[in-house]
C-alpha positions in Angstrom: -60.3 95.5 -41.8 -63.0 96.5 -39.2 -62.4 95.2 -35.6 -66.0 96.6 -34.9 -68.6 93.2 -34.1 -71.6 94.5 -36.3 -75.0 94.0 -36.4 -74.6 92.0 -39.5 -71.7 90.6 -40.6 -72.8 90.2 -44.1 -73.4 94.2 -44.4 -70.6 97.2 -44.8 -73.0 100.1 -43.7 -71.5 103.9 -44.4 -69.4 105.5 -42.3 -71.7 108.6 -40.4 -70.0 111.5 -40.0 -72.8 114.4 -39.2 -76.2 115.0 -39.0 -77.9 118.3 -39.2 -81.9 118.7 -38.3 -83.7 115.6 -40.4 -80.6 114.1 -41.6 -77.8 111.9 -41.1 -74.6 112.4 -43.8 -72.3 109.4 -44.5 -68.5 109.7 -45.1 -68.8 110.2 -49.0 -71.6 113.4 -48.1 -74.5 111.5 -49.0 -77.5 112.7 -47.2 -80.4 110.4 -45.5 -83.8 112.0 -44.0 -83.8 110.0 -40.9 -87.5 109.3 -40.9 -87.6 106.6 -38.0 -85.2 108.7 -36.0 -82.9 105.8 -36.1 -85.3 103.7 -33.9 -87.6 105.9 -32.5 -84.7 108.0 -31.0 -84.0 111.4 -32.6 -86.9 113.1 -31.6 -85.3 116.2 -32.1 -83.4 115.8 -35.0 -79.3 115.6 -34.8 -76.9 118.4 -33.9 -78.8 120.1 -31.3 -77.0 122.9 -30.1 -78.5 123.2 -26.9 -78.5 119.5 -25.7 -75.3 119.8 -26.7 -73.8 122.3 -24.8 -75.6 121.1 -21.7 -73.5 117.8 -22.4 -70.2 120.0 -22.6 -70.8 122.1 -19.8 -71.8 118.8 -17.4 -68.5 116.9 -18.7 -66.3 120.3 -17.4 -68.3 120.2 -14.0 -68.9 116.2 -13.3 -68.5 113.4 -15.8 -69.1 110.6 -13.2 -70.0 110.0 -9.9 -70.9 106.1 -8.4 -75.2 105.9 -7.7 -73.3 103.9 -4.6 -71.9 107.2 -3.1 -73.6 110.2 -4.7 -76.4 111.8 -6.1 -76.1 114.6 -8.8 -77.8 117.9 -9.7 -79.0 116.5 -12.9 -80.5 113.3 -12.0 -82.4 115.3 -9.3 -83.4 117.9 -11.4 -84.7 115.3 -14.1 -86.1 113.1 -11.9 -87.9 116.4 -10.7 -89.4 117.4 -14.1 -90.5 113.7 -15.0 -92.3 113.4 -11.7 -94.2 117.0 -12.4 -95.6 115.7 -15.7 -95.9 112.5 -15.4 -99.4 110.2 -14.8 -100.8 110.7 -11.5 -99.4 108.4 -8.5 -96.3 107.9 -10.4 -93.7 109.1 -7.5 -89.9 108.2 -8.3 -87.5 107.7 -10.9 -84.7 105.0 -11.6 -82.3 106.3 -14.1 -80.6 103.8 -16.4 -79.1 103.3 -19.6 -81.5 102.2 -22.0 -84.9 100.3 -22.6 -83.7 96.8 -22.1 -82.5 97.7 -18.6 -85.9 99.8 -17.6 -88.4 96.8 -18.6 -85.4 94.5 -16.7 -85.8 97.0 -13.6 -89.5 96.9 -13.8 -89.8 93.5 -13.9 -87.5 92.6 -11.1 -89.4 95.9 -8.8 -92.3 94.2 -9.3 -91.2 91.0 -7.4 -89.3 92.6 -4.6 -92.6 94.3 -4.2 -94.6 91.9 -3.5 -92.0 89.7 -1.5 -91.5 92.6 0.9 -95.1 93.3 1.1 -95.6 89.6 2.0 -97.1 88.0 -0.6 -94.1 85.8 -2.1 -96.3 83.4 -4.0 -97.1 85.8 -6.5 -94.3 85.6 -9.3 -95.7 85.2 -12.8 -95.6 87.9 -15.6 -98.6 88.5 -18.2 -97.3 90.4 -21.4 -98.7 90.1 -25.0 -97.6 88.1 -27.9 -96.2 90.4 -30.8 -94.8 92.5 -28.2 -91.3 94.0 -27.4 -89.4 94.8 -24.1 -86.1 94.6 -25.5 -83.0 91.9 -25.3 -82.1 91.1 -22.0 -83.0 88.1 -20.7 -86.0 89.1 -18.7 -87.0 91.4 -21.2 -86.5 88.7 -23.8 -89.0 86.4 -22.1 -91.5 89.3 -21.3 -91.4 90.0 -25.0 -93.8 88.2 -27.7 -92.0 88.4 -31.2 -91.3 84.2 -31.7 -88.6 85.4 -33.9 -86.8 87.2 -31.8 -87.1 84.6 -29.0 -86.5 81.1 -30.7 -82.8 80.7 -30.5 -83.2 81.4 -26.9 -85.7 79.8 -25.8 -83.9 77.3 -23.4 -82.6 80.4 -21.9 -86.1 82.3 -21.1 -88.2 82.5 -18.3 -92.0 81.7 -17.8 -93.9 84.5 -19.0 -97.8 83.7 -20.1 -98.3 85.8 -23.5 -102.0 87.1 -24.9 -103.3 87.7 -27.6 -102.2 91.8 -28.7 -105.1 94.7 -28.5 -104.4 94.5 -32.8 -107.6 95.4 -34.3 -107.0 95.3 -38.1 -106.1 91.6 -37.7 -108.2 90.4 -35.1 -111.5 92.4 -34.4 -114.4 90.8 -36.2 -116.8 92.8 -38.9 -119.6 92.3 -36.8 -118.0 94.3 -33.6 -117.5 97.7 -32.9 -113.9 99.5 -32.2 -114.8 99.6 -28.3 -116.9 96.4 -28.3 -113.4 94.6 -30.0 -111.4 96.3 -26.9 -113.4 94.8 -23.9 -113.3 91.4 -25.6 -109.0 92.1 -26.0 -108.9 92.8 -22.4 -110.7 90.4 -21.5 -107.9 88.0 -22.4 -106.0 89.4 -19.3 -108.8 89.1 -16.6 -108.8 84.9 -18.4 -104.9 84.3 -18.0 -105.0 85.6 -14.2 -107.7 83.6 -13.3 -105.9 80.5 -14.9 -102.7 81.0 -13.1 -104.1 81.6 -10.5 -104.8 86.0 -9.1 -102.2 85.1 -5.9 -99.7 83.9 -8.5 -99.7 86.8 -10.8 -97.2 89.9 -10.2 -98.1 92.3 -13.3 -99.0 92.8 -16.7 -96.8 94.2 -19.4 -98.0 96.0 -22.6 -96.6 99.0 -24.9 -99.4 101.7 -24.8 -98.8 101.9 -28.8 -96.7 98.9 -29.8 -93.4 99.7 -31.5 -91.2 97.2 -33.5 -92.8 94.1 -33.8 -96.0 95.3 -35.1 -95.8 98.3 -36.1 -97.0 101.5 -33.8 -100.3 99.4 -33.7 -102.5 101.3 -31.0 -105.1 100.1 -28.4 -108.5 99.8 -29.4 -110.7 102.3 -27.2 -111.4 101.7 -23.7 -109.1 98.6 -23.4 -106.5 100.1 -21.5 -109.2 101.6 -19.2 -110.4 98.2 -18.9 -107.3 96.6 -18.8 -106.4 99.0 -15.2 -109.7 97.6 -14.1 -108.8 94.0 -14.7 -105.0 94.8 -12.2 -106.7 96.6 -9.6 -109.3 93.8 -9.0 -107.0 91.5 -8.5 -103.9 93.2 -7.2 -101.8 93.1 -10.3 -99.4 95.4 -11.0 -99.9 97.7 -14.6 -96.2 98.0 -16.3 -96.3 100.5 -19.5 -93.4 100.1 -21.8 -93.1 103.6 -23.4 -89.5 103.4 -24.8 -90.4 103.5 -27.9 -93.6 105.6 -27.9 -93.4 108.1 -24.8 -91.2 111.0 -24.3 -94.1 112.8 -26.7 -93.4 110.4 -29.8 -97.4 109.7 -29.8 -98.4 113.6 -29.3 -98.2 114.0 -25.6 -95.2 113.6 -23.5 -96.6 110.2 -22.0 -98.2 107.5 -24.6 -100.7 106.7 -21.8 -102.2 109.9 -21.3 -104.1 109.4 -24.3 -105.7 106.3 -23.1 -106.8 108.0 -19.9 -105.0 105.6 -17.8 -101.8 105.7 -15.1 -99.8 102.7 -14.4 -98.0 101.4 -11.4 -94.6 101.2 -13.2 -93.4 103.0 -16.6 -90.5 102.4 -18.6 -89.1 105.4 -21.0 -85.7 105.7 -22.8 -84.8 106.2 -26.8 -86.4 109.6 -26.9 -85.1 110.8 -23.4 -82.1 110.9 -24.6 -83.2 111.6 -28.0 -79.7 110.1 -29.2 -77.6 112.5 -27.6 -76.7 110.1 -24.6 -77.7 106.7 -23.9 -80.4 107.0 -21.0 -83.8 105.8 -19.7 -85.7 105.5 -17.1 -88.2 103.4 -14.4 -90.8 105.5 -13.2 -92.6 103.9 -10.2 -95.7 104.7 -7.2 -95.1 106.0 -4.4 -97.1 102.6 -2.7 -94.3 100.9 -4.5 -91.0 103.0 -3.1 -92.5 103.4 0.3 -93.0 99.3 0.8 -89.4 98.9 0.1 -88.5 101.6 1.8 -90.1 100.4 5.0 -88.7 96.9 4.7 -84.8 96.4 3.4 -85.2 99.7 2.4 -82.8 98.1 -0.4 -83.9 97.8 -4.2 -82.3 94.3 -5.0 -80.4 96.0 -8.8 -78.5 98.3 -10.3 -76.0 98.7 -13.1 -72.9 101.1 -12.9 -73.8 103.9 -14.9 -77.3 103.9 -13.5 -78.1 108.0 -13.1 -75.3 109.1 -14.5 -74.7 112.8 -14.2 -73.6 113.5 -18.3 -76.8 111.3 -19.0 -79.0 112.8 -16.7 -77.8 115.7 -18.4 -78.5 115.4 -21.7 -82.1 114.2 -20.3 -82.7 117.1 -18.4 -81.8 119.3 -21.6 -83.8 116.8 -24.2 -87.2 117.4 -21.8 -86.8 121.0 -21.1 -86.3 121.4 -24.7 -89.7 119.2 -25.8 -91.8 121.1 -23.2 -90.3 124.9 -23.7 -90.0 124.6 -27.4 -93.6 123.2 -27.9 -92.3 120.4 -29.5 -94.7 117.5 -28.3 -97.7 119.5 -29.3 -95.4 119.5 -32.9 -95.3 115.8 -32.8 -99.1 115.5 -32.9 -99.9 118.3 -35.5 -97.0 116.9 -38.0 -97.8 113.6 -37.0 -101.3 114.1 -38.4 -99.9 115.8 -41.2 -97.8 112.7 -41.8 -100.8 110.3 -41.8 -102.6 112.5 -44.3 -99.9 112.3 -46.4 -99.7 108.3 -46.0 -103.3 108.3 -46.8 -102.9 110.2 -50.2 -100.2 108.3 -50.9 -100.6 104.6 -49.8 -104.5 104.7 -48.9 -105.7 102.9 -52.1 -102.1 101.2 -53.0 -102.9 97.5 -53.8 -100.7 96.1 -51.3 -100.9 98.3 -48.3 -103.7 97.0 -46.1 -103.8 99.2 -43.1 -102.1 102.5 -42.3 -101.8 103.7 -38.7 -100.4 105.0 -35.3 -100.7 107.8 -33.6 -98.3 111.2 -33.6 -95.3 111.0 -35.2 -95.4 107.2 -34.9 -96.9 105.7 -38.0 -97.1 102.2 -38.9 -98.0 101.0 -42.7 -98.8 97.1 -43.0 -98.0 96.1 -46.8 -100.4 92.8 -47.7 -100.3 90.7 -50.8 -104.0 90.8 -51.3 -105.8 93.9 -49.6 -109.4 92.7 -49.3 -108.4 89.2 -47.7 -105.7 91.0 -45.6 -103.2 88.1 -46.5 -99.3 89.0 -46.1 -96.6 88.2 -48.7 -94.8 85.2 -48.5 -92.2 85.2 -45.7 -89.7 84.1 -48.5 -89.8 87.3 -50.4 -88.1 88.9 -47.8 -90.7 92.2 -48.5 -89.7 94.3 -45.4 -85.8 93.9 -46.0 -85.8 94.5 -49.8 -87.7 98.4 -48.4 -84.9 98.9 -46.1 -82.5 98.2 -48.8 -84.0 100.1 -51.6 -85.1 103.2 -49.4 -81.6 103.7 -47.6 -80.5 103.8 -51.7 -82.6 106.3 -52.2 -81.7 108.3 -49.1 -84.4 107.6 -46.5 -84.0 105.5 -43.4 -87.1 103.4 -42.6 -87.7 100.6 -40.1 -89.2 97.7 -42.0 -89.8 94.7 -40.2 -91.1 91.3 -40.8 -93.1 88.7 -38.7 -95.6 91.5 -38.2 -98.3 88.9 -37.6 -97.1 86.1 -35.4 -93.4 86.6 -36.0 -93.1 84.7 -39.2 -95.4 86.2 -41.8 -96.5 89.5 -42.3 -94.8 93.1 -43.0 -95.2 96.4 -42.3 -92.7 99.8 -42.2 -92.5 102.0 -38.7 -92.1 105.6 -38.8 -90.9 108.2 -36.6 -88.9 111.1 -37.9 -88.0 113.8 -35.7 -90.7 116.3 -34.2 -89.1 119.3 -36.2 -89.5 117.6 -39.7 -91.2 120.4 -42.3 -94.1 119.2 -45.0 -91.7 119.5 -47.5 -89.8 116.7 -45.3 -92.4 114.7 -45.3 -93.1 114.9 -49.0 -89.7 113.7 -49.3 -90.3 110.8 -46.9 -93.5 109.8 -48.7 -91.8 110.0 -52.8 -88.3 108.3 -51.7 -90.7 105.6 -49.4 -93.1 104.6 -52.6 -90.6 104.5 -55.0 -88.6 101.7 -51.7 -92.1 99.7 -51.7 -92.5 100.0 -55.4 -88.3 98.5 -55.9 -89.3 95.5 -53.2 -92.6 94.6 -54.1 
């Protein structure tokens, strides 16, 4: 009997025992093409020789040293080559462990901010409904998937939540891509002025939202507008790109695309691409230097914050997506991918909208295509895909409550950037015969 608490206790998932490239191999030799990357993680595929070995050789010369006492080559060095690529203003890094605690770190930087720059009053959060910043409690309440948040509710803090930038839902026939994106933003610029501008801290949003909705991407210009809307009233931008950055959309940054820099970014999953659990809290230097010249003391921190085998296996994941020319990869296969999606799935009967951007790819599956409505939360559609593809050897991430959290469906992918066509034929077959078995 397992001692292990699961995610499920209902479930007896395979033993993994390798993976090689695209694929993860269970303890009976079965093979899975990994095509989410687990969740969004394995951006370059499993058993990496040269992450690796940058893990061994950093175990043999430091395996720990306390953020408290010490820095360490590796953090510096990462920190270094974030910094260099990064949007422009964005100054230093916060190393942690994973998404949950970057969005957690953001959230509490961006009161400490304003209380040491003298503006305590201003407290309250703006983040988007359908949204996910991962399951700690102030990432909990910054997120918008109901679902996710009911049983907790009496636990969560005040966060206001508006409507998502979710154009195949809510733009209307007679309005144009960019004309729908103005009128989304606009939602932000509404909530501040009914809080109350001297009340409001920052806004949080995934440049291309992950999980709960299925790498659904901004309309254009509403991120543009959306920077507007926090610099006219002193609001702080937060991007979540845990799940989209590190080059998962086609460049290394999901908000470079958009043509916008934040005041605060949040990366993890493909940092480490699996290799070591890691993330990261980028911030201004405005930001850092207003602490700095007050208690000088960020009010956080976690033990294995910038740890040196971590940092490590960063370092070594980054170098490896910029020198191997893997994030240019990610958005050639990625189109290659939707192509293939399209072909496929463009004209299936129940799949009503197709998108994302690199190798992020989102397909919502619909009951009836030309009224957009979703299958009856009953059928349990997105689960019965999961089931059915992991059968035939593909890992997928289907998810439900892709509308408000209760109805609705759609299946995230995000293989690794090294996948071949040939992969992705695979992906596409063993993921229409999955849709074909649920639906």
């Amino acid at each position: 009997m397992s001692h292990v608490f699961p995610r499920h206790s209902k479930l007896n998932p395979p033993v993994a025992v390798g993976g090689e490239g695209c694929y993860l191999i269970d303890s009976t030799g079965k093979r899975y093409l990994d095509g989410s990357g687990g969740a969004a993680v394995s951006c370059l595929g499993h058993g990496d020789k040269e992450v690796a070995a940058a893990i061994k050789a950093q175990i043999d010369t430091l395996a720990f040293a306390h953020t408290g006492f010490f820095t360490s080559e590796p953090a510096e060095a990462l920190a270094d080559l974030l910094i260099e690529h990064a949007p422009a203003g964005l100054d230093r890094v916060y190393f942690v462990s994973g998404g949950s605690e970057a969005t957690e770190a953001a959230i509490k930087l961006a009161r400490q901010y304003f209380v040491e720059k003298g503006e305590p009053k201003r407290g309250k959060l703006i983040a988007r409904k359908q949204s996910y910043h991962g399951n700690t409690i102030g990432a909990l309440s910054a997120g918008g998937n109901e679902w996710r948040r009911a049983q907790f509710g009496p636990l969560l803090l005040d966060v206001s939540h508006i409507d998502p930038c979710y154009e195949y839902r809510l733009r209307r026939d007679d309005e144009s891509a960019e004309a729908y994106g103005l009128r989304a933003a606009q939602a932000l610029e509404d909530e501040i002025l009914r809080l109350g501008p001297e009340t409001v801290m920052a806004f949080m949003a995934e440049p291309v939202v992950g999980a709960t909705a299925g790498a659904v991407p901004p309309a254009p210009g509403y991120f543009r507008r959306i920077r507007e809307i926090c610099d006219k009233y002193g609001v702080l931008l937060i991007l979540d790109e845990v799940m989209c950055g590190m080059g998962r959309t086609g460049t290394l940054f999901a908000c470079e695309q958009d043509g916008v820099a934040p005041d605060i970014l949040c990366i993890a999953k493909g940092l480490g691409a699996g290799y070591q659990p890691v993330g990261a809290m980028l911030c201004t230097a405005d930001i850092y230097d207003t602490l700095a010249a007050g208690s000088g003391f960020f009010q956080h921190g976690h033990t294995y914050i910038g740890h040196p085998v971590a940092t490590a296996a960063g370092l070594a994941v980054v170098r490896a997506l910029l020198g191997r020319g893997l994030v240019g990869r990610a958005a050639r296969q990625g189109e290659t991918l939707m192509r293939k999606l399209t072909e496929r799935f463009g004209q299936h009967p129940h799949v009503g909208d197709i998108r994302g951007r690199g190798m992020f790819r989102g397909i919502e599956l619909v009951a009836d295509r030309d009224t957009k409505a979703p299958f009856d939360p009953g059928k349990g559609v997105a689960g019965k895909i999961k089931k059915a593809a992991f059968e035939a050897g593909l890992i997928c991430y289907p998810m439900s409550g892709t509308i408000d959290g209760k109805t609705g469906d759609h299946v995230l992918l995000a293989p690794p950037f090294i996948i071949e066509d040939a992969q992705l034929d695979e992906l596409t077959d063993k993921l229409a015969l999955a849709i074909e078995a649920a639906i």
